[in-house]
C-alpha angles and dihedrals in degrees: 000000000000100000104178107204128205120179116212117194129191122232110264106234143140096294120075107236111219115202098264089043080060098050096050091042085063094050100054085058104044099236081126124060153179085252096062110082103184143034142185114213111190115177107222094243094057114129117185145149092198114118105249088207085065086051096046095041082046093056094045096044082059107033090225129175092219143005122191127193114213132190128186115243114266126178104184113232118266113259113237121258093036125130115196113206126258136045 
């Protein structure tokens, strides 16, 4: 499978970019297009151990607009015997 990447990035400036400011961000500026078909929008706090190719194969078996991967929320239990700093 050829799959062609491109990263796009926002300024860094004074104002906090969320991910849909971004994308619009992008738009406005055309860095994003009607040629483009696909993107892959990661959030810089995303941690996963899910193969992206699946994700992406997933998305293109089903033409889909928009696919979406959800988790549900774990916090791993504290070990015992730990101190965690501050009052």
């Amino acid at each position: 499978m050829g799959l062609r990447t491109e990263f796009l990035t926002v300024q860094e400036d004074d104002e906090d970019f969320g991910t849909l400011q971004s994308l619009r961000s992008f738009m406005k500026s055309n860095k994003l297009n009607k040629q483009k078909k696909d993107i892959l929008l990661i959030s810089c706090d995303t941690i996963t151990d899910t193969p992206l190719m699946c994700l992406i194969n997933f998305h293109q078996t089903y033409s889909s607009g928009c696919t979406a991967l959800f988790a549900k929320n774990y916090i791993p239990p504290m070990p015992t015997g730990v101190k965690l700093p501050g009052p």
